[in-house]
C-alpha positions as CSV (number, residue, x, y, z in Angstrom):
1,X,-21.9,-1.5,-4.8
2,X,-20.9,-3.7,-7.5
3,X,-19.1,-1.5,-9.3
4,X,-17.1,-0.7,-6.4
5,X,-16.4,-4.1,-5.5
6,X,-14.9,-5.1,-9.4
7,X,-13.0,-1.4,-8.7
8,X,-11.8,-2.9,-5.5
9,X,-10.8,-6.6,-7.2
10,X,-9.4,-5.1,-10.1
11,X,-6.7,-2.5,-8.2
12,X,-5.5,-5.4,-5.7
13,X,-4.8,-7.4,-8.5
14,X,-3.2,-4.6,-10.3
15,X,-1.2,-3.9,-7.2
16,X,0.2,-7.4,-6.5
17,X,1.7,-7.7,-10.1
18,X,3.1,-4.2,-9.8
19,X,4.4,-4.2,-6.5
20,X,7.6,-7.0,-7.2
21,X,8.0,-4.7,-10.3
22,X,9.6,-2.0,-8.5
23,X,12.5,-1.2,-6.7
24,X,12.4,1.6,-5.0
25,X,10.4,1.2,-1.4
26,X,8.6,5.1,-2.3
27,X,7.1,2.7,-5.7
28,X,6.2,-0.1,-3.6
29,X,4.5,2.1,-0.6
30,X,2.4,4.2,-3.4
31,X,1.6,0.9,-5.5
32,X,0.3,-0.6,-2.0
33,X,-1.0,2.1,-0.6
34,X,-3.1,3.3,-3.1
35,X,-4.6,-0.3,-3.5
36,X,-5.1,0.0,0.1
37,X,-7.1,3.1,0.2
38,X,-9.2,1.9,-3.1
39,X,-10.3,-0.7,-0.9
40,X,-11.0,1.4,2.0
41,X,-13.0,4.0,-0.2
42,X,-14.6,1.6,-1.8
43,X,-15.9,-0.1,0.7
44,X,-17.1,3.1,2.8
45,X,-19.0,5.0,0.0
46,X,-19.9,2.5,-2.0
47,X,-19.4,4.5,-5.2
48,X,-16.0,4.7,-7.8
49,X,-15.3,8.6,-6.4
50,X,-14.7,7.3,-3.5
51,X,-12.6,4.5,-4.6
52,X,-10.6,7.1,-7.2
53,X,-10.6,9.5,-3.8
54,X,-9.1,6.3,-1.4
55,X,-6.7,5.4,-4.0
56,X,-5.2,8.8,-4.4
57,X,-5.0,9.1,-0.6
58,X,-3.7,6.3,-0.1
59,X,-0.8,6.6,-2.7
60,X,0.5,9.9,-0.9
61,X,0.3,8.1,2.2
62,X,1.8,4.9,1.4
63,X,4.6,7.4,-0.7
64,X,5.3,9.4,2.4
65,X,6.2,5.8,4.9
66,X,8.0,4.6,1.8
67,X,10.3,7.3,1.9
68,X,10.9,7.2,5.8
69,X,11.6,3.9,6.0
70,X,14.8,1.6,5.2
71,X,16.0,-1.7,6.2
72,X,17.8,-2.1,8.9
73,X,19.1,-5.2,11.2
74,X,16.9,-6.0,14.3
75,X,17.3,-8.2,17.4
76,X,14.0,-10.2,18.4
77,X,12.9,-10.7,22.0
78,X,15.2,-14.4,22.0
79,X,18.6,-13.0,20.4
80,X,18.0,-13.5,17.1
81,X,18.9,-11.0,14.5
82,X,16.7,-10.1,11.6
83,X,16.4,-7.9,8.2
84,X,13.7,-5.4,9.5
85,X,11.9,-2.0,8.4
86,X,13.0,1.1,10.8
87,X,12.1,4.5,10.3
88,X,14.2,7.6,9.7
């Protein structure tokens, strides 16, 4: 469990320096999502397959919603407009 848990530290920190260092929102969702799913597999099996397993799950994943997503202007429930995320 140790092992997993430095795994775990190690990759978020990873991910928050690398995250600012790229511009494309496919980069960013891969960069956060596979720190994401480290975490999660980490945490679930305990061992550093499972992290490496999570991490590369969660990269696709996080890849994928960075791809369908852009920013777009919004209107909240008061009037207000906003720079949001919508979907394609």
């Amino acid at each position: 469990m140790k092992i997993a848990t430095v795994a775990l530290v190690c990759t978020l920190g990873a991910a928050t320096m690398l995250s600012g260092c790229l511009t494309t929102p496919e980069g960013k969702g891969a960069v956060v999502g596979g720190a994401i799913g480290t975490g999660i597999g980490a945490i679930a099996s305990g061992t550093v397959g499972g992290a490496l397993v999570g991490g590369a799950v969660g990269a696709g994943a996080g890849y994928l919603v960075g791809k369908h997503t852009y920013k777009c202007e919004r209107v909240n429930m008061f009037g207000q407009k906003y720079i949001g995320t919508c979907w394609r």
